[in-house]
C-alpha positions as CSV (number, residue, x, y, z in Angstrom):
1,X,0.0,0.0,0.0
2,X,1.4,3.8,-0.6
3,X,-0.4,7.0,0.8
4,X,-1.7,7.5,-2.5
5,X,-4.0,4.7,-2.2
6,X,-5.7,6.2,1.1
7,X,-8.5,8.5,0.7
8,X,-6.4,11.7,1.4
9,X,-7.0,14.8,0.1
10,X,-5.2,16.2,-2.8
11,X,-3.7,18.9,-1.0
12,X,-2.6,16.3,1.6
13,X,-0.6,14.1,-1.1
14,X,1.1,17.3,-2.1
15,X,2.3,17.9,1.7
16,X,3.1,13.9,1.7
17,X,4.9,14.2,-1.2
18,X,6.9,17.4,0.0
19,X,7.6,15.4,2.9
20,X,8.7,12.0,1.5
21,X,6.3,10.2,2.4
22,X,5.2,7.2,0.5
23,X,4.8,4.1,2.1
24,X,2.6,4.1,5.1
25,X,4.0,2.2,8.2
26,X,1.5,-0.3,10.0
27,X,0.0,1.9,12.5
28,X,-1.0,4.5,9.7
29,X,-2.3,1.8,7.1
30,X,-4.6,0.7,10.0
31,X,-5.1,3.7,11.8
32,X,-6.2,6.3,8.7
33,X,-9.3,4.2,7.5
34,X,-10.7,3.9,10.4
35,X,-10.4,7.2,11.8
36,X,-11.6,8.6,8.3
37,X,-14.8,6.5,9.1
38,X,-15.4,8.2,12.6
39,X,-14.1,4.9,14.5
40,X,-12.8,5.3,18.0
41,X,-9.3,4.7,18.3
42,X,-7.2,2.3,20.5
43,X,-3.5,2.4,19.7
44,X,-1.0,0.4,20.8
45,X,2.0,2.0,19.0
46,X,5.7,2.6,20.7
47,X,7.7,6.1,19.6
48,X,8.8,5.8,16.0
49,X,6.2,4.0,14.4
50,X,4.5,7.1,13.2
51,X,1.4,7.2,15.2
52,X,1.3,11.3,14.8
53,X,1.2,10.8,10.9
54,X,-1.7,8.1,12.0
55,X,-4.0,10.7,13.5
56,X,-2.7,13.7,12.5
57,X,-4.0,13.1,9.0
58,X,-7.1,11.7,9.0
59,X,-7.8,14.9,11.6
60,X,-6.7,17.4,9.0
61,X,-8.9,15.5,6.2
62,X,-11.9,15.5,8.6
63,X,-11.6,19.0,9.3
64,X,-11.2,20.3,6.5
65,X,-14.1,18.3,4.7
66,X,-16.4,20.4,6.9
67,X,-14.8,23.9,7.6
68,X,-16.6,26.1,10.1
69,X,-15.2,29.2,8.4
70,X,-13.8,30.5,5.0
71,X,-11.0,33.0,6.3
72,X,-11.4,34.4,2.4
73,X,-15.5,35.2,2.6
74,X,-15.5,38.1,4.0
75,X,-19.2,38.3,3.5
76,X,-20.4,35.4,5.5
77,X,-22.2,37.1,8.7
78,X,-22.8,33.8,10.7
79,X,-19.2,34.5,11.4
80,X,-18.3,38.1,11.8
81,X,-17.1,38.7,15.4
82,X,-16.3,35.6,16.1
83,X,-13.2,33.8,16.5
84,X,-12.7,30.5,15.0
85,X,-13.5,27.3,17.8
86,X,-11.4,24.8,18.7
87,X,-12.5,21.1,16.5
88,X,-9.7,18.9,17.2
89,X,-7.9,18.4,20.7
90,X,-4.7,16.4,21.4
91,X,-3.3,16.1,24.9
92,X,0.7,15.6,24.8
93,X,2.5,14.2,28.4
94,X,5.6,16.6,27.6
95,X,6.0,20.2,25.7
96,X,8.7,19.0,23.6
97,X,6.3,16.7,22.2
98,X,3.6,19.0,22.0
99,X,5.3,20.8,19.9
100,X,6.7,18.2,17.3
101,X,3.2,17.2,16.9
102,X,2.7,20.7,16.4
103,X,5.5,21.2,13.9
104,X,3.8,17.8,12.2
105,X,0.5,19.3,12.1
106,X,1.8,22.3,10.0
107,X,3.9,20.4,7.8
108,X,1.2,17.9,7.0
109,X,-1.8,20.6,6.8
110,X,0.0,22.8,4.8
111,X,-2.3,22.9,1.5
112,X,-5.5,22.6,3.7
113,X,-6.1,25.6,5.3
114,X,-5.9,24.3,8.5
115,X,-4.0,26.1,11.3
116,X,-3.0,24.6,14.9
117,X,-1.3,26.4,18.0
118,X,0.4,24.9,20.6
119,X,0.4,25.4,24.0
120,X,2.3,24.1,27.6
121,X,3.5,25.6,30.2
122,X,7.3,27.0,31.3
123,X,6.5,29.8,29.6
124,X,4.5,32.8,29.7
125,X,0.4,32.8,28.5
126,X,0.5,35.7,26.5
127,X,1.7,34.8,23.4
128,X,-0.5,31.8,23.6
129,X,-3.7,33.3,24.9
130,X,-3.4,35.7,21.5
131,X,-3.3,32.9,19.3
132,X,-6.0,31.3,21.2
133,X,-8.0,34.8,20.1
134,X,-7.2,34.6,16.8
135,X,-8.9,31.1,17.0
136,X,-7.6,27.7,15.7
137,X,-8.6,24.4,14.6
138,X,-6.5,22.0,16.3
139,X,-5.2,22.6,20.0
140,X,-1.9,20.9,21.0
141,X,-1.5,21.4,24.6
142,X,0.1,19.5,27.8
143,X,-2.7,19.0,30.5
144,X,-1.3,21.1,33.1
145,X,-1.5,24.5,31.4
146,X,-5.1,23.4,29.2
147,X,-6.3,23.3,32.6
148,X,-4.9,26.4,33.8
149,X,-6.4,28.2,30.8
150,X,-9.9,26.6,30.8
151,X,-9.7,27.8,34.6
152,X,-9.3,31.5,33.4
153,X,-12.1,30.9,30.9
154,X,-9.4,31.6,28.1
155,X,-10.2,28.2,26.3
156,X,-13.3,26.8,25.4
157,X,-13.6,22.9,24.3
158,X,-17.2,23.1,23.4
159,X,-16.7,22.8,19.6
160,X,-14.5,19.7,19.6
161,X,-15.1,16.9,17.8
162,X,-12.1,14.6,18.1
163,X,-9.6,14.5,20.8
164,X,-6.4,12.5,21.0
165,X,-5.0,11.2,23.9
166,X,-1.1,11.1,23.1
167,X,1.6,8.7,24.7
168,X,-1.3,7.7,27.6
169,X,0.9,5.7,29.5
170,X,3.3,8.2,30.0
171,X,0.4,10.6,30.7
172,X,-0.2,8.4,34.2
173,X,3.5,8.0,34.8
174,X,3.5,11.7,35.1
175,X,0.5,11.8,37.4
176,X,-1.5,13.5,34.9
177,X,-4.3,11.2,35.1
178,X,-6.8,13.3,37.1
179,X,-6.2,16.2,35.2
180,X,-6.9,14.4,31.8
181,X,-10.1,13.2,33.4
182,X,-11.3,16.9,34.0
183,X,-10.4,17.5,30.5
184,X,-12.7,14.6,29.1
185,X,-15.4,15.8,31.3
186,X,-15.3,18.8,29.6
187,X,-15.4,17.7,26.2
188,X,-19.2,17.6,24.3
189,X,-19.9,13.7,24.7
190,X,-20.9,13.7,20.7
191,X,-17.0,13.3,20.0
192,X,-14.7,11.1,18.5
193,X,-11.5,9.8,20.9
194,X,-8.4,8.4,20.1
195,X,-5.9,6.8,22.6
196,X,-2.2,6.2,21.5
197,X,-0.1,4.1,24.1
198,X,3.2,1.8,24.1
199,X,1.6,0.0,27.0
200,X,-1.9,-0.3,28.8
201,X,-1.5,-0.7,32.1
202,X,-4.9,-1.6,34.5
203,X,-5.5,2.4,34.7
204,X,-5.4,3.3,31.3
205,X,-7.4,0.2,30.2
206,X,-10.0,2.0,32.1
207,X,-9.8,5.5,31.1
208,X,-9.9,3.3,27.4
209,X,-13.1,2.1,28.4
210,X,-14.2,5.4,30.5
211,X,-13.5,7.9,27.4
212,X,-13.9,5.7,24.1
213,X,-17.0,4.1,22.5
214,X,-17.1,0.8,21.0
215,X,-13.4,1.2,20.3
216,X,-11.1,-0.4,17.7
217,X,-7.7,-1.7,18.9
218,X,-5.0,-1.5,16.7
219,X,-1.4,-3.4,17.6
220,X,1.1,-3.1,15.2
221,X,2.9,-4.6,18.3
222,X,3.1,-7.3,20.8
223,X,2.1,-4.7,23.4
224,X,5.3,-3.7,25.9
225,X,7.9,-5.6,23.4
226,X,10.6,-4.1,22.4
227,X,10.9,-2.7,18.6
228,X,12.9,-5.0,16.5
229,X,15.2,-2.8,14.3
230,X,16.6,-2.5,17.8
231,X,20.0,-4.8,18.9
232,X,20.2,-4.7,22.3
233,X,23.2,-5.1,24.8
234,X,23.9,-5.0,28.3
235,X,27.3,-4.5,30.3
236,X,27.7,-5.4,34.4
237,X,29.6,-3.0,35.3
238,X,30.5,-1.1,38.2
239,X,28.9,1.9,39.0
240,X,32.4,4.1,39.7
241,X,33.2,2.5,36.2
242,X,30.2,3.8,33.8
243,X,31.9,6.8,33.1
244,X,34.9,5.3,31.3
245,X,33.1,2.5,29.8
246,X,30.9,4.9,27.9
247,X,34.3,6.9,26.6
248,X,36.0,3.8,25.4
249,X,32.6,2.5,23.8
250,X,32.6,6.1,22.2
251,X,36.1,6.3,21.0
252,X,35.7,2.3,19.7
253,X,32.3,2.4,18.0
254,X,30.2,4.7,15.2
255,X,28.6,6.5,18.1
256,X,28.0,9.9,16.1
257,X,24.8,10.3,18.0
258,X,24.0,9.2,21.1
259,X,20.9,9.6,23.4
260,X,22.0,8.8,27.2
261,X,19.6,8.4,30.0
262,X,20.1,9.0,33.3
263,X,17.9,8.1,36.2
264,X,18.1,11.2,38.5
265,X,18.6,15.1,37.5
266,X,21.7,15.1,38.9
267,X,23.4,12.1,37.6
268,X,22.5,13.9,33.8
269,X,24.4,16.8,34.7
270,X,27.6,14.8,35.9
271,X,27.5,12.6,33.1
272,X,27.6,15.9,30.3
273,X,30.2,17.3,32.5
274,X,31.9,14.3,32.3
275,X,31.7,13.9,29.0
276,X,32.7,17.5,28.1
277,X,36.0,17.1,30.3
278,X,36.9,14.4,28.3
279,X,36.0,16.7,25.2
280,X,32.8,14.7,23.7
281,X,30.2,17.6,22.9
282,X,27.4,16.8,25.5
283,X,24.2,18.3,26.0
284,X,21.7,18.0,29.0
285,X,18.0,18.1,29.4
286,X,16.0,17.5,32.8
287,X,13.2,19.2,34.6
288,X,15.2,21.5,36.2
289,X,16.4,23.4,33.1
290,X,14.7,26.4,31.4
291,X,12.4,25.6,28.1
292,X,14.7,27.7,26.9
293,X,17.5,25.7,27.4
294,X,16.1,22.6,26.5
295,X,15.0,23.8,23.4
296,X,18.5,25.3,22.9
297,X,20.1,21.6,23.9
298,X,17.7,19.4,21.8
299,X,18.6,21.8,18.6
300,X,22.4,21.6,19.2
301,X,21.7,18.0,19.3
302,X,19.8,17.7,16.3
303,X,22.2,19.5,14.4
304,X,25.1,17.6,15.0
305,X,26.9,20.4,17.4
306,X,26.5,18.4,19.8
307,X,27.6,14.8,20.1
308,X,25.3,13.5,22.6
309,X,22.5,14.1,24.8
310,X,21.6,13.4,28.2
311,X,18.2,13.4,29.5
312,X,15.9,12.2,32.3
313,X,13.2,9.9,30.8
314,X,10.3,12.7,31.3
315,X,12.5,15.4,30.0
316,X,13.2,12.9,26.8
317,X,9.3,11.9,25.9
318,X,8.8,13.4,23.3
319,X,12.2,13.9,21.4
320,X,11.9,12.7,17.8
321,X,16.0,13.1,16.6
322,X,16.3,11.3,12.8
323,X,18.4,8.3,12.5
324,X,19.8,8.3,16.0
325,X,22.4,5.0,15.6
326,X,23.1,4.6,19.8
327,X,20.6,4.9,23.0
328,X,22.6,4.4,26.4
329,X,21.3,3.3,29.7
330,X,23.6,4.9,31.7
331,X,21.2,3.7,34.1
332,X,18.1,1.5,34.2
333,X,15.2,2.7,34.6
334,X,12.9,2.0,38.1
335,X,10.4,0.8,35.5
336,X,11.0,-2.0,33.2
337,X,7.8,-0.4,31.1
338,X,10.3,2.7,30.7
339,X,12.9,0.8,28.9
340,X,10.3,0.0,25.9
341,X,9.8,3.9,25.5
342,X,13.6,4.2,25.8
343,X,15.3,2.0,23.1
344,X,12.2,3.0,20.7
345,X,14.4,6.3,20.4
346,X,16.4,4.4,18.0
347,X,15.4,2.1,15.0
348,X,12.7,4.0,13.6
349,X,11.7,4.2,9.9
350,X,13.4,0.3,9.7
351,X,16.9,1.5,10.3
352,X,18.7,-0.4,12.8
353,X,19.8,0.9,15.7
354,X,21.6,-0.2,19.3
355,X,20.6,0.0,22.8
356,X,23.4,-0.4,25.1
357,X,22.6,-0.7,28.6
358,X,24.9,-0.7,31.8
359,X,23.7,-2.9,34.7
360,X,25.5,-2.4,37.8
361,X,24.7,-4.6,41.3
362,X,22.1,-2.5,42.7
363,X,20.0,-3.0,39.6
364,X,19.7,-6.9,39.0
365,X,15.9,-7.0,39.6
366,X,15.1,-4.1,37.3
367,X,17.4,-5.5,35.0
368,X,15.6,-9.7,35.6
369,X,12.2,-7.5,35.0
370,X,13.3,-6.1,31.7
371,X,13.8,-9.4,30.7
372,X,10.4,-10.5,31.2
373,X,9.1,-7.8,28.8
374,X,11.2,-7.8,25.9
375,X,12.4,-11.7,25.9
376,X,15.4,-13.0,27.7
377,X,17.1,-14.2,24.9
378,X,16.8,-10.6,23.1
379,X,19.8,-8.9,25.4
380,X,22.9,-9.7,24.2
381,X,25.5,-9.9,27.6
382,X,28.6,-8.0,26.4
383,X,32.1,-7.9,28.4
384,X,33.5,-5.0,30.2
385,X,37.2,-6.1,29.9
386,X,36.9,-6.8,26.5
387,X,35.2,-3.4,25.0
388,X,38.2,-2.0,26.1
389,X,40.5,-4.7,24.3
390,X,38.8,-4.8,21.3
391,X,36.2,-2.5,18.6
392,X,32.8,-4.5,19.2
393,X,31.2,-5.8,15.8
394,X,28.4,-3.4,14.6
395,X,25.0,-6.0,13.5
396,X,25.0,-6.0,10.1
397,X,28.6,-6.3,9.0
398,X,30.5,-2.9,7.7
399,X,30.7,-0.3,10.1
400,X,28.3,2.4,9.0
401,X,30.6,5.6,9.5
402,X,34.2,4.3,8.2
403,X,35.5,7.9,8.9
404,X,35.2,7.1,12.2
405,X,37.6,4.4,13.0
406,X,40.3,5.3,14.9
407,X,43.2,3.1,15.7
408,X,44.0,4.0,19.7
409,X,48.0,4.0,20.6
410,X,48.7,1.5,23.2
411,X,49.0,4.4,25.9
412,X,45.3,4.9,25.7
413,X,44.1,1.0,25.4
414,X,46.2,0.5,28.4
415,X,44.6,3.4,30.1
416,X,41.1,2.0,29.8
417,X,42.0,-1.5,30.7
418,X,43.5,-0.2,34.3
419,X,40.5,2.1,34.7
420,X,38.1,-0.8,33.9
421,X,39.8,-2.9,36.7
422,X,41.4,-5.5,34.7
423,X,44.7,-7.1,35.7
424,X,48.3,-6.0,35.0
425,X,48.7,-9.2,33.3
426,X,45.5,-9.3,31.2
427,X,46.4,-5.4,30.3
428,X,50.0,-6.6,29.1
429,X,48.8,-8.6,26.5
430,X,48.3,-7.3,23.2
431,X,50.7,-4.5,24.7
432,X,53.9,-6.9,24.7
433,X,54.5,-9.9,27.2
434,X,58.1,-9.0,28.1
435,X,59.4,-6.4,29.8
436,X,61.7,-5.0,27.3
437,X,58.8,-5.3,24.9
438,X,56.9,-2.4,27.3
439,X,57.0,1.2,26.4
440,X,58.2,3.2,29.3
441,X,54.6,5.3,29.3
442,X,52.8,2.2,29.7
443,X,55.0,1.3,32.2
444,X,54.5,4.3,34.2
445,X,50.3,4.3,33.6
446,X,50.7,0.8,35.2
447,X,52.5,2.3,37.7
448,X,49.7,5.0,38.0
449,X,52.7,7.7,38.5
450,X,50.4,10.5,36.7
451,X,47.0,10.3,35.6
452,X,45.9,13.3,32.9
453,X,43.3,15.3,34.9
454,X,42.0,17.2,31.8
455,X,41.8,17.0,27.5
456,X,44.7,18.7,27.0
457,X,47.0,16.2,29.2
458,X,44.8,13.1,28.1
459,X,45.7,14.9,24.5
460,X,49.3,15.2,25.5
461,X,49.7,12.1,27.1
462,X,48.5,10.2,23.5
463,X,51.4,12.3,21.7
464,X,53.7,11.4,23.9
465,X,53.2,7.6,23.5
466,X,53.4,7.9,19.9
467,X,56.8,10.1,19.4
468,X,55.8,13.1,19.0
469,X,58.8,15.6,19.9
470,X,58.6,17.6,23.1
471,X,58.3,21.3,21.3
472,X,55.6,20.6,19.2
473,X,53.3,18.9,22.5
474,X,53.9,21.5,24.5
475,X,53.2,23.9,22.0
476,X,49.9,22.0,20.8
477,X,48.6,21.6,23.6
478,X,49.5,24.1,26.0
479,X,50.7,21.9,29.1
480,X,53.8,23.0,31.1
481,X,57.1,21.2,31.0
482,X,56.4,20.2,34.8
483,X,53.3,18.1,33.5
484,X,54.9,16.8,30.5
485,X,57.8,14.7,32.2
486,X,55.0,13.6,34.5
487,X,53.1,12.0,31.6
């Protein structure tokens, strides 16, 4: 089936075409009928398998099959004085999502003469209560500030006709369930209601049953499994350890994007700072930080300024990055639910994509739960003491980014071997079994004389190992004599 073969609006296929778009994925091949034919909606769809394409355009081909108002007729006086009502509502956990599915909405509606606003808060009302004068067709909003402005009398939902409830299980993870109930009861009960979710927990099974009529379910997945494009790997490592496993896996595999979660607000911002010691471009989003900032982060991110991003798992929902390769546990999340929504980051569109996780002590049961879910055959156990020996084999065979092999000089494999807490002996081989066989630098990192405390050193300490004369270090890389014989 292609999009051309759905009954979509010409001016619809034009935006589909501008887009790329031309095969539907499962969720829209099922979804789009049905919604076109006023069905209500259950879908069971994890993030990247284009579930906002699935009801974003049947919404924009309703809509605009039955306009309220021509903006052109200026003559029509059912309409003069009024601004335009509010037919299609979609409720988002997270503003960052809101507002890809309001950047979706005005990519796809284009040609249709549709407009959208989004709104959430963080920020101040008054450039969203304006738009809300102006009037629009479709409402993006997160619950929390919808509620805020239906409190103020600001926003009325008594003209909407289809409402979408977005990413629901994340909705209750958030505790936003009572507030999406007041929402619903303020919706006309003529309606049409679509529920999205990766999983369906007990309470949103009932707010399914609660807000939705004689719904369809669509599954384009075993609910709660794991998307397959996805190859998935797991570490045991030490906690104290993380930091330098996730360097050497950087420095040893095509890792040109990576999305790393962290458990805690505060774990994120050591990990970036971390990582931008060690001079890997790092970015971090969490609850604490400005929308500003997070907007600022996420686009730094996207455009490749920035090698990697760190997030908490509510500050993430929501982020939509294009062929991101590498999603890192840094931590496991408390809920093995969590770690669906996680890896779903990466493999979208059928491209492949790794999950690497990294399991210390304290997080066996979380990690034995995880299991459960996505199939204990489907994490592959990988060794600490050999990522740091040897370049891990990418599935599928060539490695996607050849420019991004490196060969490490023995200084730096030896390095990571000590901090990972392998032996003298095991670090030795490879490196020369005799004594006479040893560089002196190795010697003295074995020795753990002098250990680089920043890039430059770290830089200088490489440069070193391999020859390179003492004017030209100190001159590249700024270091004093004092901490060059100490390398």
């Amino acid at each position: 089936m292609n999009f051309t073969d759905l009954p979509l609006s010409e001016g619809l296929q034009k935006a589909l075409k501008a887009e790329g778009y031309t095969v539907p994925t499962p969720i829209q091949a099922e979804a789009i009928p049905s919604i076109l034919q006023g069905s209500d909606i259950i879908g069971c769809a994890q993030t990247g398998t284009g579930k906002t394409a699935a009801f974003a355009l049947p919404i924009l081909e309703l809509l605009a099959s039955e306009p309220i108002i021509d903006k052109e007729d200026k003559n029509d006086r059912r309409h003069k004085g009024r601004k335009k009502p509010i037919r299609a509502l979609i409720l988002s956990p997270t503003r960052e999502l809101a507002q890809q599915i309001g950047d979706s909405f005005t990519a796809y509606g284009r040609y249709t003469g549709m407009n959208n606003t989004v709104i959430y808060g963080g920020v101040a009302q008054s450039k969203q209560q304006q738009a809300l004068r102006n009037g629009v067709d479709i409402l993006v909003a997160t619950p929390g500030r919808l509620l805020d402005l239906m409190n103020q009398r600001i926003v009325s939902l008594a003209s909407v006709s289809i409402v979408v409830l977005d990413e629901a299980d994340h909705m209750l993870d958030m505790g936003f369930i009572h507030d999406i109930r007041s929402i619903i009861d303020a919706l006309p009960a003529k309606r049409q209601s679509l529920l999205f979710s990766a999983t369906m927990p007990p309470e949103i099974e009932r707010l399914a049953k609660d807000m939705l009529n004689d719904a369809k379910r669509i599954a384009v997945d075993p609910i709660s499994s794991s998307a397959k494009p996805v190859e998935q790997l797991v570490y045991f490592v030490d906690r104290k350890k993380k930091i330098d496993l996730l360097l050497r896996l950087m420095d040893t595999l095509p890792m040109t994007a990576v999305l790393v979660f962290s458990r805690t607000k505060h774990g994120a911002d050591r990990i970036a700072k971390d990582l931008n010691k060690e001079g890997v471009p790092s970015e971090v989003i969490h609850g604490d930080k400005t929308q500003s900032s997070r907007l600022r982060a996420l686009n730094r991110f996207k455009e490749k300024r920035s090698r990697v991003l760190v997030a908490t798992d509510i500050a993430a929902r929501g982020i939509d990055v294009e062929q991101l390769p590498y999603v890192v546990n840094y931590d496991l999340p408390d809920a093995a639910e969590t770690y669906v929504h996680r890896i779903g980051r990466t493999g979208r569109a059928g491209l492949t994509g790794v999950a690497i996780s990294f399991c210390s002590n304290d997080q066996q049961d979380v990690f034995r739960q995880i299991k459960k879910i996505v199939g204990k055959d489907t994490i592959k156990s990988m060794s600490v003491e050999e990522a740091f020996k040897n370049t891990p084999q990418f599935q599928g065979g060539e490695h996607p980014y050849p420019s991004q092999k490196k060969e490490r000089p023995p200084i730096e494999d030896a390095r990571g071997l000590s901090k990972a807490g392998s032996s003298v002996q095991s670090i030795l081989k490879g490196q020369g079994s005799k004594k006479h066989e040893r560089s002196p630098d190795i010697e003295r990192l074995l020795e753990n004389e002098y250990e680089p405390r920043n890039v430059q050193e770290a830089i200088a300490a490489r440069l070193k190992a391999e020859g390179v004369s003492k004017d030209i270090i100190l001159r590249t890389t700024g270091i004093n004599k004092e901490i060059f014989h100490k390398l």
